[in-house]
Backbone as XML, in Angstrom:
<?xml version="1.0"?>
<chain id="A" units="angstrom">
  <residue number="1" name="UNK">
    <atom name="N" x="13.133" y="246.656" z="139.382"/>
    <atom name="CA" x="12.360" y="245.479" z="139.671"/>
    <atom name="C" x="12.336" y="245.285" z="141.189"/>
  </residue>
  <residue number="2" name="UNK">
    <atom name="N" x="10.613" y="244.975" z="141.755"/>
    <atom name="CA" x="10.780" y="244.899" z="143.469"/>
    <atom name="C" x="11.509" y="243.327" z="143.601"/>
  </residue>
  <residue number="3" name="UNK">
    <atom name="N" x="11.494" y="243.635" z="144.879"/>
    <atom name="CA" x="11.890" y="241.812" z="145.266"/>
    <atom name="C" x="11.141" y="241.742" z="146.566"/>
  </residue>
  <residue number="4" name="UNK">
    <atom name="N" x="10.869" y="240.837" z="147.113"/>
    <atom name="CA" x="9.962" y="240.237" z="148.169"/>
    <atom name="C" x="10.422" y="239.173" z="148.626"/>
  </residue>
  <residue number="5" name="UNK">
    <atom name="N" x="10.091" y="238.780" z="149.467"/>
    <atom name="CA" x="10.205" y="237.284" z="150.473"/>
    <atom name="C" x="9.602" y="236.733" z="150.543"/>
  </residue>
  <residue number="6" name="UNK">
    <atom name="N" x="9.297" y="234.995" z="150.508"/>
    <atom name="CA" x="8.228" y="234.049" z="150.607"/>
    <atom name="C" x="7.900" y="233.888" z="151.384"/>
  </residue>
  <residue number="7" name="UNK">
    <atom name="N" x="6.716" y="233.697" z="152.233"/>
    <atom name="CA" x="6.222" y="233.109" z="153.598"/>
    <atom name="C" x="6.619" y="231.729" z="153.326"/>
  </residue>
  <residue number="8" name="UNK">
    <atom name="N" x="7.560" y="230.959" z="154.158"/>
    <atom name="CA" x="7.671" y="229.625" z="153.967"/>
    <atom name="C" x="6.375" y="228.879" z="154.295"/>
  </residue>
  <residue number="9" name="UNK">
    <atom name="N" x="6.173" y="229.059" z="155.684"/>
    <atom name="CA" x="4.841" y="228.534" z="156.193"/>
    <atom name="C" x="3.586" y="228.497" z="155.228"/>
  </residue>
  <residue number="10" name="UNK">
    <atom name="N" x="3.285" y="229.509" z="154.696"/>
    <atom name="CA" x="1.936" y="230.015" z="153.504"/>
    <atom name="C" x="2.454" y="229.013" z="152.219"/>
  </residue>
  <residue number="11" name="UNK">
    <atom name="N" x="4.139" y="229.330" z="151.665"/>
    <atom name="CA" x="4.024" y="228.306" z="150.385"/>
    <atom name="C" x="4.099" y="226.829" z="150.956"/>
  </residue>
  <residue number="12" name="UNK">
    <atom name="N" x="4.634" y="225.949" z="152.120"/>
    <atom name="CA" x="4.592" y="225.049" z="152.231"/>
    <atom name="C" x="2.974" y="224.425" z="152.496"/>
  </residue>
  <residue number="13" name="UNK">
    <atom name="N" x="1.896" y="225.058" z="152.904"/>
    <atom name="CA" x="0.630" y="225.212" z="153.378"/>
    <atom name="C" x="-0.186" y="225.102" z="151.518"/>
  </residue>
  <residue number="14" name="UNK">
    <atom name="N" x="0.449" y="225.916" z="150.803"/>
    <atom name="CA" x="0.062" y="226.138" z="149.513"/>
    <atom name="C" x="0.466" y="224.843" z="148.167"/>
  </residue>
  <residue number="15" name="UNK">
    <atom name="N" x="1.515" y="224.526" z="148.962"/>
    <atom name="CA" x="2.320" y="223.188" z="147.789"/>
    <atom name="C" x="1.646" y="222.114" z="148.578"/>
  </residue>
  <residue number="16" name="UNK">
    <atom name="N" x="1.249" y="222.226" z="149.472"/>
    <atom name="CA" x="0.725" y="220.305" z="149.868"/>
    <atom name="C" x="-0.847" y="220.791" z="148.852"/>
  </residue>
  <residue number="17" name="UNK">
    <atom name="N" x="-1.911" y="221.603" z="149.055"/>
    <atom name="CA" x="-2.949" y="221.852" z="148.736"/>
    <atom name="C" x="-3.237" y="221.728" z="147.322"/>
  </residue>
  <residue number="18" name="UNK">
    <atom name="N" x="-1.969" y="222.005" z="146.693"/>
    <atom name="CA" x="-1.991" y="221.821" z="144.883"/>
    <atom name="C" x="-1.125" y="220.348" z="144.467"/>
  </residue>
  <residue number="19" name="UNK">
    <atom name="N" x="-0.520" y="219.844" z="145.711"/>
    <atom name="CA" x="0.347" y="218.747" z="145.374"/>
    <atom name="C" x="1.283" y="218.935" z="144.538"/>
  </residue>
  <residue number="20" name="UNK">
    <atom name="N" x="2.278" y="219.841" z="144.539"/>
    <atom name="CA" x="3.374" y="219.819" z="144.347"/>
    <atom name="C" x="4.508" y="219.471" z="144.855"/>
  </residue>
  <residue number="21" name="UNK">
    <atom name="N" x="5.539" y="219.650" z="144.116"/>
    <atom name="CA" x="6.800" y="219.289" z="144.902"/>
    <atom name="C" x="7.527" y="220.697" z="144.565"/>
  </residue>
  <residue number="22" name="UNK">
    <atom name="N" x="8.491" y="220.950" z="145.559"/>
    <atom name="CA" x="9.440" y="221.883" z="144.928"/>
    <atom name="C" x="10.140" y="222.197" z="144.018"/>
  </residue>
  <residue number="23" name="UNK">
    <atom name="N" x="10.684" y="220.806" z="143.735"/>
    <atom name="CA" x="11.349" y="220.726" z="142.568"/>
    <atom name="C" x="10.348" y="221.287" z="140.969"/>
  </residue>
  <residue number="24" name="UNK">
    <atom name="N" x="9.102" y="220.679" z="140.998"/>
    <atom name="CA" x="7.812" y="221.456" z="140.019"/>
    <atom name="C" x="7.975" y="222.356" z="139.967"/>
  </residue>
  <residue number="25" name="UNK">
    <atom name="N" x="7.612" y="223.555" z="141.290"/>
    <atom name="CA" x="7.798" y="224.855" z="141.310"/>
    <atom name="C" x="8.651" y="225.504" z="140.638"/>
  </residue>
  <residue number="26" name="UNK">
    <atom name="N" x="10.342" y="224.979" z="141.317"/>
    <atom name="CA" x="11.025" y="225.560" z="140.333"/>
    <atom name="C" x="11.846" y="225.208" z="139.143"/>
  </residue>
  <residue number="27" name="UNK">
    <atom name="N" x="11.175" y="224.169" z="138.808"/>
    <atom name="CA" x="11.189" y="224.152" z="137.148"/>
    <atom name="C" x="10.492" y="224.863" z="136.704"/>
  </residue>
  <residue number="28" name="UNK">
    <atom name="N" x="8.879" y="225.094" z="136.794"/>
    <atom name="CA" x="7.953" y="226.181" z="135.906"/>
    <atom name="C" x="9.041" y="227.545" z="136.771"/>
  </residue>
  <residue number="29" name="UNK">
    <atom name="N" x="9.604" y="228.078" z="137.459"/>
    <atom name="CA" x="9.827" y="229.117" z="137.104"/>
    <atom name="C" x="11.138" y="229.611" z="136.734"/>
  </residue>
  <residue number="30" name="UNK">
    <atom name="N" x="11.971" y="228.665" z="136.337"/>
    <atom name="CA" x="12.612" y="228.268" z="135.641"/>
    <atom name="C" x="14.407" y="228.939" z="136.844"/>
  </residue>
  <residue number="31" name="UNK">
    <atom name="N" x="14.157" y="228.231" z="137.730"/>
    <atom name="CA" x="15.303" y="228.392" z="138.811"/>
    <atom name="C" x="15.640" y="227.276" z="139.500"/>
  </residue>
  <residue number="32" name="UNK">
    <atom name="N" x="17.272" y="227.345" z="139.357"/>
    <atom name="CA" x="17.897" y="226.167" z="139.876"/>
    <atom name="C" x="17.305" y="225.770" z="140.984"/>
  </residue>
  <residue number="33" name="UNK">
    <atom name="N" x="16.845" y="224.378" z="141.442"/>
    <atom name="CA" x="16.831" y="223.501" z="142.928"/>
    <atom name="C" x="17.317" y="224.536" z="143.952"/>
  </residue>
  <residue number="34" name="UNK">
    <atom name="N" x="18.714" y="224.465" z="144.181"/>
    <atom name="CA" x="19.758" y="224.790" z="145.278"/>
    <atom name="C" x="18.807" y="226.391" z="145.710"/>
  </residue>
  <residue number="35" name="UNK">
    <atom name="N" x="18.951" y="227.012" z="144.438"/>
    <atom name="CA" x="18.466" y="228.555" z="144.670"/>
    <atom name="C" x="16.768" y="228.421" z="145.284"/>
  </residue>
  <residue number="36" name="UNK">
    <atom name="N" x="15.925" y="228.013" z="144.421"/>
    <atom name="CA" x="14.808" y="227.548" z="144.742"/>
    <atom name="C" x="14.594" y="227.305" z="146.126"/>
  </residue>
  <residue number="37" name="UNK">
    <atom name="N" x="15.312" y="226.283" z="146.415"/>
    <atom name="CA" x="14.948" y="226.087" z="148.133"/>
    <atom name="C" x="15.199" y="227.356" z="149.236"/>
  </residue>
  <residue number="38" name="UNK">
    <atom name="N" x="16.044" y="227.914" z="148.915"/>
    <atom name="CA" x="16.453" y="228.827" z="149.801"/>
    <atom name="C" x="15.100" y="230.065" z="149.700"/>
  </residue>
  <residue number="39" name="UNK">
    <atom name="N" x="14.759" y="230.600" z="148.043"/>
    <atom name="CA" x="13.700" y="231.305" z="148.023"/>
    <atom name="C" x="12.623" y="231.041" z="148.879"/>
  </residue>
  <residue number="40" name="UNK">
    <atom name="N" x="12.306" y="229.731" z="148.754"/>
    <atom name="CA" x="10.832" y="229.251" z="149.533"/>
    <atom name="C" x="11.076" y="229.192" z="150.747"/>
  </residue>
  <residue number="41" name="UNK">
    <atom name="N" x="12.318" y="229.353" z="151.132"/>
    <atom name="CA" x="12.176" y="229.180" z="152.544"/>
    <atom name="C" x="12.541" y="230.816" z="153.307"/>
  </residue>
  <residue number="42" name="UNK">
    <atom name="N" x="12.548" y="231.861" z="152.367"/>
    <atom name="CA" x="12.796" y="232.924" z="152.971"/>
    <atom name="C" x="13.753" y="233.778" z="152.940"/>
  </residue>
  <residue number="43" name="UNK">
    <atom name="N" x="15.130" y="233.147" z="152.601"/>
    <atom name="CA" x="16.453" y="233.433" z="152.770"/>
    <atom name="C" x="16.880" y="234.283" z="151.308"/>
  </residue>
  <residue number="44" name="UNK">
    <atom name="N" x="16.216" y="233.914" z="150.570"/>
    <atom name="CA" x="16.283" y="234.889" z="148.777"/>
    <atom name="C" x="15.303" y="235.055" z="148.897"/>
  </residue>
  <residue number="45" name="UNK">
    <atom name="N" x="15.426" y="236.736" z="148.478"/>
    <atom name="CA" x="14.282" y="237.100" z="147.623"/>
    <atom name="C" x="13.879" y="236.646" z="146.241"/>
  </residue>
  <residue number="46" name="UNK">
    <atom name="N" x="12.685" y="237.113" z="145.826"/>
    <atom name="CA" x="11.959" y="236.436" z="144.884"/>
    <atom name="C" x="11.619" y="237.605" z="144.167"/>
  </residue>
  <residue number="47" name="UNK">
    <atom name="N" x="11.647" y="238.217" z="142.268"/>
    <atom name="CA" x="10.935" y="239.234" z="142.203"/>
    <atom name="C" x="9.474" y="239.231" z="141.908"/>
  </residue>
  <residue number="48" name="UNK">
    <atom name="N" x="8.770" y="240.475" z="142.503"/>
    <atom name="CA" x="7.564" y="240.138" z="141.807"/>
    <atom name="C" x="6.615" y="239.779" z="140.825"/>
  </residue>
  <residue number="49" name="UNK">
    <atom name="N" x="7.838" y="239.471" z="139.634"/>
    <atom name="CA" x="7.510" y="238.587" z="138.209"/>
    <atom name="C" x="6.982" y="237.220" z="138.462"/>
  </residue>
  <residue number="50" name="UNK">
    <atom name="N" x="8.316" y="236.758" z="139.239"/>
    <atom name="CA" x="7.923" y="234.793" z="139.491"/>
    <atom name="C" x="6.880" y="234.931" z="140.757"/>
  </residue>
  <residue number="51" name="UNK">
    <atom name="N" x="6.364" y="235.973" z="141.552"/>
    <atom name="CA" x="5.682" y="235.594" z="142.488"/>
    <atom name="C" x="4.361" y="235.972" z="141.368"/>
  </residue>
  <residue number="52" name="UNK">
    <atom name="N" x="4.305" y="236.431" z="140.367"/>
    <atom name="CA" x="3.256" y="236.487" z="139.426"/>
    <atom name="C" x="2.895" y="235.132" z="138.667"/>
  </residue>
  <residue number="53" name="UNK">
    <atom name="N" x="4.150" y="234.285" z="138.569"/>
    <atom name="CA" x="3.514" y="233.340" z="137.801"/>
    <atom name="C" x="3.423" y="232.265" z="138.265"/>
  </residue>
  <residue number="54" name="UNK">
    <atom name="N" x="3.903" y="232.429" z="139.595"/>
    <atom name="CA" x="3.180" y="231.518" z="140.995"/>
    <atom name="C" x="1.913" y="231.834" z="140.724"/>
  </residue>
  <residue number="55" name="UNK">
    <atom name="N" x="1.269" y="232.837" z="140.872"/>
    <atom name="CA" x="-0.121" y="232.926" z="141.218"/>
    <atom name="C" x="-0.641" y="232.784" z="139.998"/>
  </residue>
  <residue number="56" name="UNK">
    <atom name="N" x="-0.666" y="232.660" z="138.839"/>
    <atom name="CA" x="-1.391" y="232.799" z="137.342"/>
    <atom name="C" x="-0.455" y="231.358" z="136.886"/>
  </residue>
  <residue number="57" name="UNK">
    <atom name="N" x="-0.021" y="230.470" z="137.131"/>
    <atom name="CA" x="0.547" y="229.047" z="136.594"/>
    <atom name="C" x="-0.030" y="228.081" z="137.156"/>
  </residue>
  <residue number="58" name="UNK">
    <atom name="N" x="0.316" y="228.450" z="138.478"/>
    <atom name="CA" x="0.115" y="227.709" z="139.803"/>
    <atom name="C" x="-1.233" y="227.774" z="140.709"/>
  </residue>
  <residue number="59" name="UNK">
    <atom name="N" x="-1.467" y="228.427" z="140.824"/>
    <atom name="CA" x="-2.995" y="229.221" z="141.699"/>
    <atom name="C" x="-2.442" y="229.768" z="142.826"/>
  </residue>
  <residue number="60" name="UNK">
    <atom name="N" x="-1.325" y="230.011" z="143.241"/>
    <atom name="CA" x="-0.791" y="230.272" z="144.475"/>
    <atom name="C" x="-1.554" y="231.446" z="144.876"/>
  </residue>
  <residue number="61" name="UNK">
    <atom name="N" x="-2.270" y="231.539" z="146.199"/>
    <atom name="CA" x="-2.614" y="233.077" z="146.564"/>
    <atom name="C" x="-1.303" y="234.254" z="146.994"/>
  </residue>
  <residue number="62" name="UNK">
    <atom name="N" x="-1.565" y="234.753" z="146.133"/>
    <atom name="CA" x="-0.652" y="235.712" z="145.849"/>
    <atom name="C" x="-0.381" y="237.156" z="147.513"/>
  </residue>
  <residue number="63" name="UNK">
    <atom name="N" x="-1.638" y="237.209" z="148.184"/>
    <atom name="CA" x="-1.142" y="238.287" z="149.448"/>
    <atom name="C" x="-0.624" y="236.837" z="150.498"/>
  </residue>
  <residue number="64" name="UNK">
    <atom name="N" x="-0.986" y="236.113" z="150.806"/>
    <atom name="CA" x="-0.738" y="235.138" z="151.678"/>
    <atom name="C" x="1.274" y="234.810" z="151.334"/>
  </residue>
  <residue number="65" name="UNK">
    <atom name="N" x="1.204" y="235.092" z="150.527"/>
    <atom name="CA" x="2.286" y="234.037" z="149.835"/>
    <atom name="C" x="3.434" y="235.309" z="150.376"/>
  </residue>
  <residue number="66" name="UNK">
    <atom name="N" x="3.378" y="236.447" z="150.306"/>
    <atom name="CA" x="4.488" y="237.349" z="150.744"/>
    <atom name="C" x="4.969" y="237.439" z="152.475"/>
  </residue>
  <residue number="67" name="UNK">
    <atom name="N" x="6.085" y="237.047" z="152.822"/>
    <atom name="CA" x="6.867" y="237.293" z="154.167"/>
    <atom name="C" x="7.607" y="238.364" z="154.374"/>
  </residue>
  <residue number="68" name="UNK">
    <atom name="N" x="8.513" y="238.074" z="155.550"/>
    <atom name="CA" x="9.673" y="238.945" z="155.335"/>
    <atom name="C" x="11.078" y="238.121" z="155.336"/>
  </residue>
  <residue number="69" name="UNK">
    <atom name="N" x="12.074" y="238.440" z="155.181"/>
    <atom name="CA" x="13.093" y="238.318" z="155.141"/>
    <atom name="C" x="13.848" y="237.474" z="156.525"/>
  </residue>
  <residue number="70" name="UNK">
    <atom name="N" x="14.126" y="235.824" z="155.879"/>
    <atom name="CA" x="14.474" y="235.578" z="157.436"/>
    <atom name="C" x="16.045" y="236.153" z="157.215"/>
  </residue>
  <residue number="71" name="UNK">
    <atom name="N" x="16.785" y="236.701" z="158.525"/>
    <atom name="CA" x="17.932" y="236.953" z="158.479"/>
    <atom name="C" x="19.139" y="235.618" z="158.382"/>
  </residue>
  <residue number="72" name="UNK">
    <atom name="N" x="18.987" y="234.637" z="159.035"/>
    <atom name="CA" x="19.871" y="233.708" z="159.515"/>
    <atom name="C" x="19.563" y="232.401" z="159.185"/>
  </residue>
  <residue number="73" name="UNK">
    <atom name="N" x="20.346" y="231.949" z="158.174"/>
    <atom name="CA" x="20.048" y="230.110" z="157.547"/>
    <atom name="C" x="20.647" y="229.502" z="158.306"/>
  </residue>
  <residue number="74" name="UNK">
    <atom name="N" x="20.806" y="228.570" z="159.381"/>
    <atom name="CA" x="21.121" y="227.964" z="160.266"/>
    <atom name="C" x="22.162" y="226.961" z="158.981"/>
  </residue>
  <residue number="75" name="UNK">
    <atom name="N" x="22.066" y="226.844" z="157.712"/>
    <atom name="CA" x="22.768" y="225.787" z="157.004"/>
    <atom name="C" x="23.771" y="226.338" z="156.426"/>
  </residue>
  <residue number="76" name="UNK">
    <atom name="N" x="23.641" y="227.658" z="156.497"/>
    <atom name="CA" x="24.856" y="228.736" z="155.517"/>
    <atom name="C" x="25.774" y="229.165" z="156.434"/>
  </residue>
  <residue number="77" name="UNK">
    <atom name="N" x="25.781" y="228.547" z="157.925"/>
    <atom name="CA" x="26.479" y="228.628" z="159.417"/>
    <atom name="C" x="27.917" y="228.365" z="159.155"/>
  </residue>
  <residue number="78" name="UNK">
    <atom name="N" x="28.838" y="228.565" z="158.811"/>
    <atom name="CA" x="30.501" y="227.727" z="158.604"/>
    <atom name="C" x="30.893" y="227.882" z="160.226"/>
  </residue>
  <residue number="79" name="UNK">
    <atom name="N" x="32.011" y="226.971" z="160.350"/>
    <atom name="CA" x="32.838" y="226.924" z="161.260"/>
    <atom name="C" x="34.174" y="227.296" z="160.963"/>
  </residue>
  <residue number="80" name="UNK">
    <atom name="N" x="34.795" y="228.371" z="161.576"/>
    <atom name="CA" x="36.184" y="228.263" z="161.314"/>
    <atom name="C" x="36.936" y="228.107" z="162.033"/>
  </residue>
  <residue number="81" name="UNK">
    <atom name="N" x="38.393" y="227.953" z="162.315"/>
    <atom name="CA" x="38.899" y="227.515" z="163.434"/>
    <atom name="C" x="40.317" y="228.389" z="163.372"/>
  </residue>
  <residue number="82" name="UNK">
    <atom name="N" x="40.726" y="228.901" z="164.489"/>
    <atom name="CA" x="42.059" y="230.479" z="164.553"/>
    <atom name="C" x="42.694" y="229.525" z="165.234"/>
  </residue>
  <residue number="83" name="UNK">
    <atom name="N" x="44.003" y="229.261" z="164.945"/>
    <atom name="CA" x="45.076" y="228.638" z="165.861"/>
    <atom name="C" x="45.690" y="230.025" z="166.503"/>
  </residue>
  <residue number="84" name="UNK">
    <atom name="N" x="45.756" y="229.703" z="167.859"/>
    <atom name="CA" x="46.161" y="230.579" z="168.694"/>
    <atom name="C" x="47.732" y="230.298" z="168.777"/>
  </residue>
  <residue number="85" name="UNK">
    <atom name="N" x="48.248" y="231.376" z="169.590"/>
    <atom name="CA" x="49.964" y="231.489" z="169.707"/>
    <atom name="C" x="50.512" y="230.333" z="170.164"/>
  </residue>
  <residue number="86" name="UNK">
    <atom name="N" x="49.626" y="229.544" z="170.751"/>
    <atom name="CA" x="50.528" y="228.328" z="171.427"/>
    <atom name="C" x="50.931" y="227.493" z="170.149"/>
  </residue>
  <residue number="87" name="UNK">
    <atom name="N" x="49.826" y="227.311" z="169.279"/>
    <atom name="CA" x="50.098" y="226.178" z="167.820"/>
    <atom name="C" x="49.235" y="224.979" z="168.668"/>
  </residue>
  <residue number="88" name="UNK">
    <atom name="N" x="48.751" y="224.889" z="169.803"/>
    <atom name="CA" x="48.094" y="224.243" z="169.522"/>
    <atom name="C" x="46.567" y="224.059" z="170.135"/>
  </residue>
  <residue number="89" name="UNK">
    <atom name="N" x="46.269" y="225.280" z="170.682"/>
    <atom name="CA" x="45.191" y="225.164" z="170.772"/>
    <atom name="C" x="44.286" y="226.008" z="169.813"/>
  </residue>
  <residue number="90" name="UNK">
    <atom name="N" x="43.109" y="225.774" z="169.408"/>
    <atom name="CA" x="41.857" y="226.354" z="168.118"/>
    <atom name="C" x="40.699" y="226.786" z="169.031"/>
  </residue>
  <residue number="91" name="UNK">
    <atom name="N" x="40.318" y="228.052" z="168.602"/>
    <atom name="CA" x="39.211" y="228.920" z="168.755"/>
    <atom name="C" x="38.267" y="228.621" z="167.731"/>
  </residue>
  <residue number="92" name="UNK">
    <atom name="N" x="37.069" y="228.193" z="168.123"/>
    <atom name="CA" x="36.084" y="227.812" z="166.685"/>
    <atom name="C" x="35.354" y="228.923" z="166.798"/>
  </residue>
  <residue number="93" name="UNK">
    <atom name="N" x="34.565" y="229.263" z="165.640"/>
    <atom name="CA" x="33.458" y="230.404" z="165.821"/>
    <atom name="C" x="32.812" y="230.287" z="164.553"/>
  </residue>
  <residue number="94" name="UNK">
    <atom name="N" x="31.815" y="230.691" z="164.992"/>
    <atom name="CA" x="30.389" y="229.767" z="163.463"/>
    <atom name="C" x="30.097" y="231.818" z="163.054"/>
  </residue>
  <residue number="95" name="UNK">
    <atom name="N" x="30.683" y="231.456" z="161.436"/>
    <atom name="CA" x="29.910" y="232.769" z="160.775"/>
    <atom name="C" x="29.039" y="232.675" z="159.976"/>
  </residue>
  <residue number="96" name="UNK">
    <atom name="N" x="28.680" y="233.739" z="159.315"/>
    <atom name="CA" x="27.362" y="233.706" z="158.488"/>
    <atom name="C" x="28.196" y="233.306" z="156.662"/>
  </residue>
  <residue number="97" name="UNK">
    <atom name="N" x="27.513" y="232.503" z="156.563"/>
    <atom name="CA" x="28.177" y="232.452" z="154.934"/>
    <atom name="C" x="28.032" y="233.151" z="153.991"/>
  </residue>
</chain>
């Protein structure tokens, strides 16, 4: 099975035009909220099944609607913090989640 990436820009451009909400979306395609958001915005792929019934449920244009892969969710950012030899000073550093 392929997988693909959403153009956020193209589905957010595409959900005001049909008046949806996200939450709609992914109920008809039957995927949690949490996961859902991240798809539409790039960060999950999507396979080309549900980007099928985007376009045949929904009307979504189906070449518009494919992106690429953003690398980096600015929200999946953690902070962690290394206590150094003294005990009391901390090194922070933001990883990828």
């Amino acid at each position: 099975m392929a997988f693909k990436y959403i153009n956020p820009e193209e589905f957010n451009k595409q959900l005001i035009e049909k008046a949806l909400s996200v939450e709609a979306v992914a109920e008809l395609l039957e995927i949690e909220i949490g996961i859902a958001k991240n798809i539409f915005s790039g960060y999950k792929s999507i396979t080309n099944f549900e980007i099928l019934k985007l376009h045949e449920l929904v009307g979504f244009s189906y070449p518009d609607l494919i992106g690429k892969q953003k690398l980096l969710d600015p929200n999946k950012q953690k902070e962690i913090k290394i206590k150094k030899n003294s005990g009391l000073t901390y090194q922070t550093y933001k990883i990828r989640g």
